[in-house]
N, C-alpha and C positions, 0 to 999 in steps of 0.2 A: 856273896852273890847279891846282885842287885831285887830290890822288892818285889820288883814287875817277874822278874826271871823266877822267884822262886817256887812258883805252884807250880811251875813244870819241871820241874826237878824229879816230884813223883811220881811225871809219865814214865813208864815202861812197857818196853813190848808184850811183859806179859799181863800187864793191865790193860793193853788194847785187845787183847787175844782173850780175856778174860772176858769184857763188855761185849766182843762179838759170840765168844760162847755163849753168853746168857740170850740172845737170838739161834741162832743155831750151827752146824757144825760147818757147813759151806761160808755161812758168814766170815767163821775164824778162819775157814781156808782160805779167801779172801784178804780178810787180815793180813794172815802172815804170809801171804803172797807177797803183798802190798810193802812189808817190810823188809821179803828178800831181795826184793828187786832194786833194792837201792843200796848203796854201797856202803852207809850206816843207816841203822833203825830208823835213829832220831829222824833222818833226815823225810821217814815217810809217818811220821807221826800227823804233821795238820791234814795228808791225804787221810788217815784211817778216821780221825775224829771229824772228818767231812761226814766221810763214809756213812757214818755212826750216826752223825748229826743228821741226814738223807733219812736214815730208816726209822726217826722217830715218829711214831705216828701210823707207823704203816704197819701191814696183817705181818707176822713175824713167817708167815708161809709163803709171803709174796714177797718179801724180802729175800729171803731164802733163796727161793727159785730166781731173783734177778741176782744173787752173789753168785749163783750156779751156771749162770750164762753168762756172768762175767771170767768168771773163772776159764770156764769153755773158749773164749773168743780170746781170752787177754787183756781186758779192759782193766786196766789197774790203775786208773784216775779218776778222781771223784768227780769229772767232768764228765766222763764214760758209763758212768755207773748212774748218775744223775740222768742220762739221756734215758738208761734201758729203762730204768726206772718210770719216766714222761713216756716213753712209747708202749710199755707195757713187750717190751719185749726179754720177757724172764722164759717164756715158753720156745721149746726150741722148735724148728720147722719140722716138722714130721717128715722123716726119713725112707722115701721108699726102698726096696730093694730091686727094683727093676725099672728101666726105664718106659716111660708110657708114652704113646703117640698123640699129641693134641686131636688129631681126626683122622681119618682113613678115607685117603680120595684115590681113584685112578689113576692121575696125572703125578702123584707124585714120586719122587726118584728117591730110588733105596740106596743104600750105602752102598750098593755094587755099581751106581752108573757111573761114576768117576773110573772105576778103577781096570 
């Protein structure tokens, strides 16, 4: 094997799934999302060590919560995960259970006037 080639010989899925344990458990889910979605492992290795390389630096609870809404949406590129990350968007929209009326005017038509 050539010189260059061989410090990655040692990558393995469960050394990527290992480094994202040690951030926490969505992270790894992410992870290993990351490596099923490709048809071999290797082939989502420089995405996860993006990944990896993204969350150094950051609170491991805000890391978290952005692998958590990645996870949620599908973002499984470190292109994707990079943006949630810049927009601060780890927090999911708050869900209501019903739907609310911007304002209540007289003039306006209720779902029966069409029909």
């Amino acid at each position: 094997m050539p010189s260059s080639h061989r410090r990655f010989a040692e990558w393995t899925p469960d050394r990527f799934r290992r480094w994202a344990g040690k951030i926490g458990p969505n992270t790894e889910g992410l992870i290993t999302a990351v490596l099923a979605s490709r048809p071999h492992p290797e082939q989502g290795f420089r995405t996860c060590l993006g990944i990896l390389r993204l969350y150094r630096g950051v609170d491991p609870a805000h890391a978290e919560a952005v692998s958590a809404r990645a996870l949620e949406i599908g973002a499984l590129t470190c292109k994707s995960v990079a943006w949630l990350l810049a927009q601060k968007r780890d927090k999911s929209a708050p869900k209501d259970s019903g739907q609310t009326t911007l304002f209540d005017h007289a003039n306006l038509r209720g779902p029966s006037y069409c029909h």
